[in-house]
N, C-alpha and C positions, 0 to 999 in steps of 0.2 A: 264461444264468447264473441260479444260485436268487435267491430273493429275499435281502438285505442292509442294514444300513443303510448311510447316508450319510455318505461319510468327511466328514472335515474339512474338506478341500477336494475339490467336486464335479468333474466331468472332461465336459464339452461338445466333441462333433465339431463341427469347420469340413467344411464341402461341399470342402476340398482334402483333408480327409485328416488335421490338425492338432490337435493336443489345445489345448485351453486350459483350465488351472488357475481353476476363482474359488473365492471365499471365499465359506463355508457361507452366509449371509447374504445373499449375492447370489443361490442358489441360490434360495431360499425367499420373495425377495418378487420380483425382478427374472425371476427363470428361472421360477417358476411360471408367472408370468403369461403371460408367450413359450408354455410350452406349453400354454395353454388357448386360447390365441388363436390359433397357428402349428399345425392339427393336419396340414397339410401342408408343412410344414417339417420341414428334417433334424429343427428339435429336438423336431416332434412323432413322429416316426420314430422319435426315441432314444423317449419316452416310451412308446410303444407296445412299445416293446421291453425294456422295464424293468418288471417286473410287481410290484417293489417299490416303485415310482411311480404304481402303475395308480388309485391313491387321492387326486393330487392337485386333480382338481378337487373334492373335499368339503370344502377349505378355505376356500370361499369363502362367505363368512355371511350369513345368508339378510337381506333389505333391511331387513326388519323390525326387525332387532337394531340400526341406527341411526337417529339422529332425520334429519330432511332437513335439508340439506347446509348449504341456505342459510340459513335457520333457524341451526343452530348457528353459523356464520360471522359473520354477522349480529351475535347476540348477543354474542361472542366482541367482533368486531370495535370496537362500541360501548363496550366497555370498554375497550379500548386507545384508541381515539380521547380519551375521557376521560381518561386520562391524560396522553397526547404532549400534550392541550390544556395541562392545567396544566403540565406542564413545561418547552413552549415559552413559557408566560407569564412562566416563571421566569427564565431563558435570556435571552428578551428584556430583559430588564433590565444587563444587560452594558453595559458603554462602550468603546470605544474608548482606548487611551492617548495622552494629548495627545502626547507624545514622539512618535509614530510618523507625526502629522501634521507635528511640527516638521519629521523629518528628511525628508521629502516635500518639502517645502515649500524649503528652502534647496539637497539633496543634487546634485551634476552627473548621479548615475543615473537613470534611470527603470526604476521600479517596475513590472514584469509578472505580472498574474494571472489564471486564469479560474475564476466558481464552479464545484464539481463537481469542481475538478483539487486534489490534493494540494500539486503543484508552483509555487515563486515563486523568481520570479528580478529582480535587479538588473541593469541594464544602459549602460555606455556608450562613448564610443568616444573612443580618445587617440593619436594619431600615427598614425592608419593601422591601429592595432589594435580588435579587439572585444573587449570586455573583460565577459563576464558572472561574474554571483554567483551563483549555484542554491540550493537547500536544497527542504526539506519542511517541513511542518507537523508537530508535535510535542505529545504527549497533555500535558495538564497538570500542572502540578506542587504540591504542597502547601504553599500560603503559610507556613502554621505552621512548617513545618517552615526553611522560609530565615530566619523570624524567630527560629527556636532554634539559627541557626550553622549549619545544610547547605545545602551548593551547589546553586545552580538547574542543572539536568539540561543537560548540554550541546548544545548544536544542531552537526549536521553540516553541511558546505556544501561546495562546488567552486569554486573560480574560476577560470575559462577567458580565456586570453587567445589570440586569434589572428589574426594575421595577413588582413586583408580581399584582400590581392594573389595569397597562393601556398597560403591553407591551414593553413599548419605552425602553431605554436603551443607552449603547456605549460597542462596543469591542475595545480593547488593540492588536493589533497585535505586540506580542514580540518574544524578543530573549534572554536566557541567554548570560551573558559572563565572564571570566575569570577575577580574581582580589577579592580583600576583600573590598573593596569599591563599592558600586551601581551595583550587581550583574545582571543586565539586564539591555536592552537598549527596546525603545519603535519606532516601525517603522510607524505604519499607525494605525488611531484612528477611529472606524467608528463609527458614530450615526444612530440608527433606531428609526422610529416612529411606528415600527409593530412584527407583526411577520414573517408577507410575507417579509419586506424590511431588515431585520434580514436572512433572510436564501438565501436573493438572490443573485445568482454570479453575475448580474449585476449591482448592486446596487451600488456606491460610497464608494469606503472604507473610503475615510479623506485623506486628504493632507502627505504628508513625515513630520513626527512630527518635525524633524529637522529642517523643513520650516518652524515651525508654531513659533507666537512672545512669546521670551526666557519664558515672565511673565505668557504666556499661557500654554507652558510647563513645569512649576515649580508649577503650581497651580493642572493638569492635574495628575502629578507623586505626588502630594501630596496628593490627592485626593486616588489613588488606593492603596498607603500606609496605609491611615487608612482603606481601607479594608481589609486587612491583606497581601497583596504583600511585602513583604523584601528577604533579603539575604538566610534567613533558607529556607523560599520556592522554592528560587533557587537553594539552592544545593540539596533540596528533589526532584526537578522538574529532574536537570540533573542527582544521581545516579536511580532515578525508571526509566529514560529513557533504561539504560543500563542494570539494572535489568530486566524488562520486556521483552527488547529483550531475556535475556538470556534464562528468564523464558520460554518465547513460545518457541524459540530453539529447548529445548528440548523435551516440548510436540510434536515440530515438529517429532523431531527422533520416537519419543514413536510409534506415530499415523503411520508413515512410516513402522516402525518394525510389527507394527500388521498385516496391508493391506499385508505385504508382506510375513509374518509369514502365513496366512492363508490359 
């Protein structure tokens, strides 16, 4: 074929025979390099074949045209090290909320975390059942803004109860919410009869509790109350949410400042 330019999306043989589609960009930093370096490969074959391409290794700029490598990195790097410093000094200064040690401290759950993981969960066990709390960590919220009347962002969470003999069970998919009365709301209730129908995404979560008849949801939210769900877990649920962001944060900066300190 004459020569052409470069559609939009470039067109790569597979050694079966197979076309695949990439985007022009791929072509240009990804696929060059394949054909300067593969001149016995299909894709140096297409190259050679393509004499509208027969220009691509002049792309490559002669060494001269940059400063050495580590040199710039170096310098680069020392500036961001100065900065994660002062702003882990910043960070550091954070506290703890006393409340999150009270509720530690008196609660029948135990509290599970590890650093690095997003994930925390409450946990304990009442008649033969296991009864955990889930959630995540959750980005911060602007004080100002709860002091001018707007609700603290609500924290998601699960409560799983199951069965230690057969398996079976029901998860709670909640939400906290704001107010001193009924500190959570309950969205979708699911029942399993396994473990496999317990961890599957396609599995049936439950109907919109909302939907479900009032006597069933009074019996439902009564039921997770005497497993220890109330208000104090709500507000332990939503300050460890913003704790724990805070917490990894900073490990974040720590772990940056090293790799780049190095």
């Amino acid at each position: 074929a004459g020569s052409q330019a470069l559609p939009d999306r470039a067109i790569l043989g597979a050694s079966s025979g197979a076309m695949i589609a990439l985007p022009r960009r791929f072509v240009t930093v990804a696929g060059c390099r394949a054909f300067r370096t593969c001149r016995g490969s299909v894709a140096g074959s297409l190259l050679r074949g393509r004499p509208d391409l027969a220009g691509v290794q002049s792309l490559r700029a002669p060494r001269s045209a940059f400063l050495p490598a580590r040199t710039l990195s170096t310098a680069a790097a020392t500036k961001v090290v100065k900065t994660l410093d002062a702003e882990i000094k910043h960070e550091e200064e954070y506290e703890q909320a006393k409340e999150i040690k009270a509720f530690l401290n008196t609660s029948d759950f135990k509290f599970i975390e590890s650093d690095c993981d997003v994930n925390m969960m409450l946990e304990r066990e009442v008649d033969g059942q296991q009864v955990r709390i889930e959630w995540q960590l959750t980005t911060p919220f602007d004080p100002s803004e709860e002091e001018e009347g707007g609700e603290q962002a609500a924290t998601d969470f699960c409560i799983t109860v199951e069965s230690k003999a057969n398996g079976t069970g029901m998860s709670f998919y909640c939400s906290t919410q704001s107010g001193e009365d009924h500190r959570y709301v309950i969205g979708n209730v699911k029942a399993f009869a396994n473990a496999e129908e317990k961890e599957s995404f396609t599995a049936y979560n439950g109907p919109e509790f909302e939907d479900v008849d009032e006597k069933v949801q009074e019996t439902l939210d009564a039921y997770i109350s005497e497993l220890g769900m109330n208000d104090d877990v709500c507000d332990f649920i939503d300050r460890m949410a913003l704790d724990k962001e805070q917490r990894e944060y900073i490990l974040w900066l720590k772990k940056a400042k090293a790799f780049l300190s190095a």
